[in-house]
N, C-alpha and C positions, 0 to 999 in steps of 0.2 A: 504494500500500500504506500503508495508515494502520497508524500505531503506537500501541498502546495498553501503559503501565506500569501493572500491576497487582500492586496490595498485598495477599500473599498469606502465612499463615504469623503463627507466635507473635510477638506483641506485649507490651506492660507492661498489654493490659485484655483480651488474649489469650492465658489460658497463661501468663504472666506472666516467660518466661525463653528466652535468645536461643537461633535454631536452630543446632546446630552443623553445623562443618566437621570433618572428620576429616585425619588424618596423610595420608588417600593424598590429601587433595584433595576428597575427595566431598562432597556438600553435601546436607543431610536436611530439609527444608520439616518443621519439625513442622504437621500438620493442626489448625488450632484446635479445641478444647473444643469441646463439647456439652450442655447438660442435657435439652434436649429428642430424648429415646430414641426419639420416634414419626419423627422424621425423620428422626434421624444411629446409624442403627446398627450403626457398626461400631467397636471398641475396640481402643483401641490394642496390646494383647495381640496382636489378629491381623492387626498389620501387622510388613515386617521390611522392615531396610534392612545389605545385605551380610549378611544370614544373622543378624543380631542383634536381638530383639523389639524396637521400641519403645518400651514399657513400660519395660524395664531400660534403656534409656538415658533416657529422662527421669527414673525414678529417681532414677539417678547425677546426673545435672544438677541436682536439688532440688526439679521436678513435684510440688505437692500439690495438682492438680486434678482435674476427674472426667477416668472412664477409654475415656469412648466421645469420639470427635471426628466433623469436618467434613472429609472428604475429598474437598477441593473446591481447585484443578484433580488430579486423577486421570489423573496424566500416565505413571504405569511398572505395567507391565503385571506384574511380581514384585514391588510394595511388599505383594500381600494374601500372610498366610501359605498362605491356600487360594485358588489360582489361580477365576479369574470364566471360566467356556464364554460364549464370544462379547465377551470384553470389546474395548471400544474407548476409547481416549483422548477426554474430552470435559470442559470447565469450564463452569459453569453460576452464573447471575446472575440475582437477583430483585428485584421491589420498585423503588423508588427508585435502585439503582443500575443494575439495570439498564434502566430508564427512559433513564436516563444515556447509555449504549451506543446504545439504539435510536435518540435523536436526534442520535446523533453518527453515523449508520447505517453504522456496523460491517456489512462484508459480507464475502464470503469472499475470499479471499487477506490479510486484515488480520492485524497480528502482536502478540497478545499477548506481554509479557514479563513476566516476574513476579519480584518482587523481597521480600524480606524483610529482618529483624533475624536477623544470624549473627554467631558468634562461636568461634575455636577451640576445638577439643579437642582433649585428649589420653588417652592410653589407659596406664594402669600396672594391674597383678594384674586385669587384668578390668575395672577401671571405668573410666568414663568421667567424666574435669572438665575445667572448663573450663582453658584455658592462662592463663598467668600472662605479664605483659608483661615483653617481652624486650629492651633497648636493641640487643644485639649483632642482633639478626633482621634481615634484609632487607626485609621483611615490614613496612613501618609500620605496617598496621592488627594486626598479631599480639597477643594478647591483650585486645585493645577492641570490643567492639561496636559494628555497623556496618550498612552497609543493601547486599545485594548483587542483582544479579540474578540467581537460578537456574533459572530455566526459561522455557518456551517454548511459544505453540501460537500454531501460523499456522490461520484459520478456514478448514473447509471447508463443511460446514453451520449453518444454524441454526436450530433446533425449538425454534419455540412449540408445535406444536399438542401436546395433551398426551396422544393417543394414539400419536403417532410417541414422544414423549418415556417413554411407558410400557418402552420397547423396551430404555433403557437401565438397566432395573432394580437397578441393583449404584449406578448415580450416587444421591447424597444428595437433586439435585432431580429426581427420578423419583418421590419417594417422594410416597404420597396424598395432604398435606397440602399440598404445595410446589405438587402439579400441578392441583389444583382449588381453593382456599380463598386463595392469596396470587395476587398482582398481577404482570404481567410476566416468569412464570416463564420466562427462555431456556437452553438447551443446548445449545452449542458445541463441533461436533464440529473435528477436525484432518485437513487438507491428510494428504494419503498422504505427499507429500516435500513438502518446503520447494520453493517457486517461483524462487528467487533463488540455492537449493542442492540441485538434484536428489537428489544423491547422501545428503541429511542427511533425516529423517524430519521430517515436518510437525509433531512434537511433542519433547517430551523436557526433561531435566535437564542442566545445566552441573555441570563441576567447577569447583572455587575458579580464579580468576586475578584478581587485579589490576585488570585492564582492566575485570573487573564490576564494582566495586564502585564503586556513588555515593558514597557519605559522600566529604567531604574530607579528606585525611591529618589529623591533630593535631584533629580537630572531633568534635563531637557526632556520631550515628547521622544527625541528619534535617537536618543542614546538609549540602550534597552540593557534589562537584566542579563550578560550572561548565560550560555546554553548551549549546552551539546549539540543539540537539534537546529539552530541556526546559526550557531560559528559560522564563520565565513569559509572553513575549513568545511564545512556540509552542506553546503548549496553546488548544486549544480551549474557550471560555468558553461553557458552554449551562447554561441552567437554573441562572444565575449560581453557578456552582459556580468558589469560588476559594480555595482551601485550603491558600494558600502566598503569600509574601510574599521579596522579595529583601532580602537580609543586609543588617545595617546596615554602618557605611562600616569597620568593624574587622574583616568578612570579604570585601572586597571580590570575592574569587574565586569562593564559594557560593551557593548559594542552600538556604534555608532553607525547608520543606516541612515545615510545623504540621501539629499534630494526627493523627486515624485514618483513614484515608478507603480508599476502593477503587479505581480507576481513575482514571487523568489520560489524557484523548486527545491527542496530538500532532499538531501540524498536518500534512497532506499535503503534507510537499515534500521536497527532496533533502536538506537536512540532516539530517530524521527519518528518514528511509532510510537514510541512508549512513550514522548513527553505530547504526541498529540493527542492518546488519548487520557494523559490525565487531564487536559480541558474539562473533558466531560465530566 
């Protein structure tokens, strides 16, 4: 089972403000922006997370960007206000990146994980901001931005052809432009259960814990704890893609992971296994 982290979710040149967490825990992937309406048509207006638009909470957080996004992985089958007939979990990769994927041949039972920029919130008279750092908290990273994992899809399909991908018409790369005019368009669908956890759905969203969260206690967002499983020393290098560099000797426990990128693949072996599935 190969492991794949994937950077998904608002960034400082996406959206431009972290995803939150809320008081129960729950954790909301904002969808990056869109200007291009012929391919991302769906606005934030008609998505909802625990009964609350979208919209009004980016609001509340300080969003002044456009109002349609990229709904891309499409992991919960209640985030659309108006439920999809026949919808099914599937994330989808074009271009260059996913070029990336196919030489590193991603096949089914592989396990995406997907990670972003989050950041507390809290809720008073209705709105939503973000929280304010707290010494007394348990919680180190409480009030800081950080890099967490939240979601999940272990592969069960995958459609290039782009009249099987027609099928999934509610996905972003379904749409005309993506499935005939660009390069590499793939569509990944999800395992029914997880292979290693019957009982757990081959797709889905995490709530906040601790134990997701890369970043390193007291460090920046993209300097990360330490780990066998994503040393630089265990990523797969294809298509000289190297987009991280190990901390200088003042962090000696992190590693630091530059820049915007999409996918880092993990080597196949026991380490990348066994520190993805204690996610779970």
């Amino acid at each position: 089972m190969k492991v794949i982290l994937s950077r998904k979710g608002f960034d400082s040149a996406n959206g431009g403000i972290a995803s939150p967490i809320f008081e129960d825990g729950t954790m909301l992937s904002f969808p990056i922006p869109s200007k291009d309406h012929d391919k991302d048509k769906i606005a934030y207006e008609e998505l909802t997370c625990n009964n609350i638009p979208l919209n009004k909470i980016l609001e509340d957080l300080g969003y002044k960007g456009d109002k349609y996004c990229h709904l891309d992985p499409d992991l919960e089958s209640k985030r659309r206000v108006v439920p999809v007939e026949g919808w099914k979990p599937a994330f989808g990769q074009i271009n260059q990146s996913a070029s990336y994927l196919i030489n590193n041949q991603i096949v089914s039972g592989d396990l995406f994980l997907f990670f972003g920029n989050f950041r507390h919130v809290v809720e008073s008279s209705g709105e939503y901001k973000y929280a304010r750092r707290n010494k007394n908290s348990a919680d180190s990273y409480y009030g800081k931005e950080m890099q967490v994992i939240w979601g999940y899809l272990q592969v069960g399909e995958i459609i290039s052809d782009p009249k099987e991908q027609e099928k999934f018409f509610w996905h972003p790369h379904a749409c005309e432009k993506r499935l005939f005019k660009e390069k590499n368009n793939i569509i990944f669908t999800a395992k029914e259960n997880l292979s290693f956890a019957p009982n757990m759905p081959g797709y889905g969203t995490f709530s906040y814990n601790e134990k997701r969260v890369l970043t390193m206690p007291g460090k920046t967002k993209a300097t990360w704890t330490k780990q066998k499983a994503y040393d630089v020393d265990n990523i797969n290098k294809i298509n000289n893609r190297d987009n991280k560099r190990k901390n200088s000797a003042k962090d000696p426990g992190g590693i630091y992971y530059a820049g915007i990128w999409q996918e880092l693949v993990l080597k196949d072996n026991k380490d990348s296994e066994k520190w993805a599935k204690s996610m779970f």
